[in-house]
C-alpha positions in Angstrom: -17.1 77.9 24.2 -19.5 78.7 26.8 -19.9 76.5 29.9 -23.6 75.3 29.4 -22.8 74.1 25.8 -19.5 72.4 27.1 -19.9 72.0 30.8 -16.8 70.9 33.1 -16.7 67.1 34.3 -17.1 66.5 38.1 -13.6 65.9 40.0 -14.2 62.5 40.8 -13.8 61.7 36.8 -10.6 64.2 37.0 -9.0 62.2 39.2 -10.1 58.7 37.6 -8.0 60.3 34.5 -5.1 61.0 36.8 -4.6 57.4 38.0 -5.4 56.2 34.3 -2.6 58.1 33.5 -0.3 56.6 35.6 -1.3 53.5 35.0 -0.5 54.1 31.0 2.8 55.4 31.7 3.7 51.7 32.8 2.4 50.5 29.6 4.4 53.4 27.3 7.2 52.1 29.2 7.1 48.7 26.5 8.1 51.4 24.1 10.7 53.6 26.0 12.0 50.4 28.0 10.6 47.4 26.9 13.5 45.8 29.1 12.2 47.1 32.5 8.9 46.3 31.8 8.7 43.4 30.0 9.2 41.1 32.9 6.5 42.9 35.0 3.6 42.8 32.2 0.9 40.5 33.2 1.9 38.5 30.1 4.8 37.1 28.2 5.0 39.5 25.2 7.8 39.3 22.4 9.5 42.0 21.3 7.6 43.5 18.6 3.7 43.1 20.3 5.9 44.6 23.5 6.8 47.4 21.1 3.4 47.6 19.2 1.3 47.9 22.9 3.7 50.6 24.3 3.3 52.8 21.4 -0.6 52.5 21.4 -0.5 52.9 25.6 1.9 56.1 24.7 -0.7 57.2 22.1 -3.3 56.5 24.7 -1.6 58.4 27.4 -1.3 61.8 25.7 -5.3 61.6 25.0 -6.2 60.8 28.1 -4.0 64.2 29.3 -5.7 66.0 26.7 -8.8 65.1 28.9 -7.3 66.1 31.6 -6.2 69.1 30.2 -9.4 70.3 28.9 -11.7 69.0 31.4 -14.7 69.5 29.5 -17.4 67.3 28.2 -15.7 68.0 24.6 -13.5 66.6 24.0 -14.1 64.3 27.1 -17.1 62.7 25.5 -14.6 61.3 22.8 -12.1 60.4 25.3 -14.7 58.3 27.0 -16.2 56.9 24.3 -12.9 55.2 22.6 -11.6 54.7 26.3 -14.8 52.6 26.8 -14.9 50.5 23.7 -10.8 49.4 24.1 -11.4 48.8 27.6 -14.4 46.1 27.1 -12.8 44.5 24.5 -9.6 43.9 25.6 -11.1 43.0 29.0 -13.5 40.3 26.8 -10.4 39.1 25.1 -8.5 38.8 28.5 -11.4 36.8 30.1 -11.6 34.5 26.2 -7.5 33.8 26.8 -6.8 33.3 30.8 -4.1 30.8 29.7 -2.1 33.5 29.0 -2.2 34.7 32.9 -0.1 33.6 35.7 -2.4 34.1 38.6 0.2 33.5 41.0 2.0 36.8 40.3 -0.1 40.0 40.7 0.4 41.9 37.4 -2.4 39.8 36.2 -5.0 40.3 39.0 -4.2 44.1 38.8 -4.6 44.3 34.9 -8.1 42.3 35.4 -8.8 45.0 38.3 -7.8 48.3 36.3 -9.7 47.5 32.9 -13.0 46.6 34.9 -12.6 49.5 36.4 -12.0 51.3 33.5 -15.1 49.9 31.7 -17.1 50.4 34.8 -16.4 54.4 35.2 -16.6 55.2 32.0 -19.6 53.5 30.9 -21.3 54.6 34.0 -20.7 58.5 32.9 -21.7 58.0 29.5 -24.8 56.1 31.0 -25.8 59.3 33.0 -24.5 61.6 30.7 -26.1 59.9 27.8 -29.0 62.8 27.1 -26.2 65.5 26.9 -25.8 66.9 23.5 -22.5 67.2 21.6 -20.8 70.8 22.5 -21.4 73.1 19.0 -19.4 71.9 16.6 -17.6 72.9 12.8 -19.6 72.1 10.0 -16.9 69.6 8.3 -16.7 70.0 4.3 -18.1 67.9 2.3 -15.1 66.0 1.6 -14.9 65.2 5.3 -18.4 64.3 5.2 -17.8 61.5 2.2 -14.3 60.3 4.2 -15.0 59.8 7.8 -18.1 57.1 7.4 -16.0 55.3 4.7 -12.8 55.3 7.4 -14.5 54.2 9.9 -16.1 51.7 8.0 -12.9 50.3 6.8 -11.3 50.2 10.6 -14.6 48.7 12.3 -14.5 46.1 9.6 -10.9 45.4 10.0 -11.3 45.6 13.8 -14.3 43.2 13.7 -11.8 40.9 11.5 -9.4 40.7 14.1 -11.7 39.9 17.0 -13.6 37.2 15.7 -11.7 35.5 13.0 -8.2 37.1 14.1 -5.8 34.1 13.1 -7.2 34.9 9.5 -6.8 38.6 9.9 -3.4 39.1 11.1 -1.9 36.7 8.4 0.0 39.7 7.1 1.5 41.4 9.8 5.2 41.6 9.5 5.9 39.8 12.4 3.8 36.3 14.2 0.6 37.4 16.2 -1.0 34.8 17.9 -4.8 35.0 18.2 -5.0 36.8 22.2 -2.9 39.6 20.6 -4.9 40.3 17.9 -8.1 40.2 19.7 -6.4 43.0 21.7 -5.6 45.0 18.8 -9.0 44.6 17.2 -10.0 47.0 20.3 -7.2 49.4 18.5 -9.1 49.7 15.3 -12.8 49.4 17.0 -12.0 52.5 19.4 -10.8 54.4 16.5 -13.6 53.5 13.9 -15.9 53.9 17.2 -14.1 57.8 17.5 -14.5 58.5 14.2 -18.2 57.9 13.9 -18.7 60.1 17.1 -17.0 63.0 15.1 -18.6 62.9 12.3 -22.0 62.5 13.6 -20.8 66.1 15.3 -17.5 67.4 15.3 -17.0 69.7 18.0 -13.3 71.3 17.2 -11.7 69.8 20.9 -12.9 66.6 19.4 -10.9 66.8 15.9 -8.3 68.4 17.4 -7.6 64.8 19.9 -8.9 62.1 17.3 -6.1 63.6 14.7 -3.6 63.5 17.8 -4.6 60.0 18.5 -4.5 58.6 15.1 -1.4 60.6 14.3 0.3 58.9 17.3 -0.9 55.5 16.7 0.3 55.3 12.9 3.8 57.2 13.8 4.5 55.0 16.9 3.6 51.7 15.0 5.7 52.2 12.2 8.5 53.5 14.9 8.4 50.4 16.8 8.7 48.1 14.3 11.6 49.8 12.8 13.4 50.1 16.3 12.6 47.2 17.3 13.6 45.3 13.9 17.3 47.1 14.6 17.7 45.0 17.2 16.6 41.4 15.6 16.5 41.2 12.1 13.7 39.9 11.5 11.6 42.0 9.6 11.1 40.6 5.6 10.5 44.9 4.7 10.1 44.1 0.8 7.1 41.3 1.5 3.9 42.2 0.4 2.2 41.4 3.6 4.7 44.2 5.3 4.3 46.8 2.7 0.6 46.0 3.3 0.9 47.0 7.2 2.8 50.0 6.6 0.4 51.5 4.1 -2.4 50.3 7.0 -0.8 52.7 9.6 0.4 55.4 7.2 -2.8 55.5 6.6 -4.1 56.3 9.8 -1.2 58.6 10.7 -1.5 60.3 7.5 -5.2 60.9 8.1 -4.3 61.8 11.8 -2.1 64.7 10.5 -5.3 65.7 8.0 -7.5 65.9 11.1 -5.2 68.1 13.1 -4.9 70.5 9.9 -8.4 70.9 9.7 -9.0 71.5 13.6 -5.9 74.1 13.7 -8.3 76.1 11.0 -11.2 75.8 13.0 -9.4 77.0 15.7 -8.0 79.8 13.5 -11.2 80.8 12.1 -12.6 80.9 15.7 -9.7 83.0 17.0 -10.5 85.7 13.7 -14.4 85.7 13.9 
């Protein structure tokens, strides 16, 4: 793709992914070792939200490396974009719950400190950057075309749901979520339905290619958790409706991950031939 269509980003923006990164890895770490970490999260978390973050932040982490990776405003302008809406919602909900903070202990004035920052970077480069087309993008099918409105429609509804009426939302997750950790997962489902939009507004291959990866990662490594975590404590009712109903949620959204990545590996494909 040629440079003025999909121009590099500047290196100060490279290395605000690089520390981003690092910071994520702590947060995959509820997912690889939810005993280690745990007890240094700015919050007390139970085992199966600890479980549930660490596979988003894992998610998270491999499409912010993907940024990284590519370094270009697509699939960047994604990247940003879904980065940007989790990061000023879960920093509204964080402000909305500062019971849950010890202030006496610094995990919580550094989590305040990274996703300010967070918001602040990005939504300053999609500020100046705003007046930048999309890079050229596939013409999705029409089938694509019908889906992607109607999935994001369904995920910014849901997400919506969670943020402002979440003790009514969450009612049939398989394990207890108090209202501050579903206003944090609302941002979940408003960064994806958020992504979604973007791409199918203009769908720039880069762009499929990391939304699929995302979603992919986010249905696999919720449905992972809760079966590794539910090893461990028993607690899971798995025949319940309200559990069934969760797993078809993020089955879902893998499922439709995996679609995503098919149709970007025959874009690519296509590309590669012509």
């Amino acid at each position: 793709m040629p440079t003025s269509d999909n121009p590099p980003f500047p290196a100060a923006l490279r290395l605000f992914s690089v520390v981003v990164i690092i910071v994520l890895i702590v947060g995959a770490g509820l997912f690889f070792a939810p005993v280690l970490v745990k007890p240094r999260w700015p919050w007390a978390v139970t085992p199966f939200n600890a479980r549930f973050l660490g596979g988003f932040y894992t998610a998270e982490m491999v499409v912010m490396a993907a940024l990284l990776f590519w370094n270009r405003w697509s699939p960047g302008r994604l990247v940003l974009v879904m980065a940007f809406i989790f990061t000023v919602i879960v920093s509204a909900a964080s402000f909305i719950n500062l019971g849950y903070f010890n202030f006496e202990r610094k995990a919580p004035w550094l989590w305040f400190l990274v996703y300010l920052a967070s918001v602040a970077v990005s939504g300053l480069f999609l500020w100046r950057a705003s007046d930048r087309p999309s890079a050229k993008g596939v013409i999705l099918s029409p089938a694509w075309r019908g889906y992607m409105p109607v999935e994001s429609a369904i995920l910014g509804v849901y997400g919506v749901g969670l943020l402002l009426f979440p003790l009514t939302f969450n009612n049939f997750w398989p394990w207890p979520v108090d209202a501050f950790h579903a206003q944090v997962y609302s941002a979940i489902f408003l960064a994806g339905a958020g992504g979604i939009y973007l791409v199918w507004r203009s769908a720039p291959r880069e762009e499929l290619l990391v939304l699929g990866l995302a979603q992919f990662l986010v249905g696999l490594l919720a449905i992972l958790g809760l079966v590794i975590t539910d090893a461990a404590v028993h607690r899971i009712a798995w025949t319940a409706a309200g559990t069934l109903c969760w797993l078809a949620l993020f089955a879902w959204i893998g499922i439709s991950g995996v679609l995503k990545l098919y149709a970007a590996s025959r874009y690519f494909g296509a590309q590669s031939a012509s």
